[in-house]
C-alpha positions, 0 to 999 in steps of 0.5 A, spaced: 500 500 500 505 505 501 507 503 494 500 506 492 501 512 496 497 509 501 499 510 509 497 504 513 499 502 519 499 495 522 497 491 528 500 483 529 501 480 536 501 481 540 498 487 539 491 482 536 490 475 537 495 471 533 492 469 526 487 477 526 492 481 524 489 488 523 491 495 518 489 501 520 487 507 517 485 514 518 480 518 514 478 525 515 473 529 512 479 533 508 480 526 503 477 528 497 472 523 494 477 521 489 482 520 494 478 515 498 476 512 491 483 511 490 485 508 496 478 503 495 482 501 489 488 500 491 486 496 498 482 491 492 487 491 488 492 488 494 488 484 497 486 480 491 494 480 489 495 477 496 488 473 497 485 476 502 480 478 498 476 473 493 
């Protein structure tokens, strides 16, 4: 994602349970609908890239 100028921040154990990893994001009403658009799609196109997403 940071590739796709997208920053995210990741959580694993012990942090979550064990196999619940987790990213987290931050959103603000000063994103621009595009810019939300364009995360969407890169968030899709990962995750069905690494099988997260069918």
């Amino acid at each position: 994602l940071q590739k796709e100028g997208i920053y995210v921040t990741g959580f694993f154990y012990p942090v979550v349970p064990k196999g619940q990893a987790r990213i987290r994001t931050q959103m603000s009403a000063a994103h621009t609908p595009e810019q939300i658009t364009r995360a969407v799609e890169a968030f899709t196109r990962i995750g069905k890239q690494l099988g997260v997403i069918a």
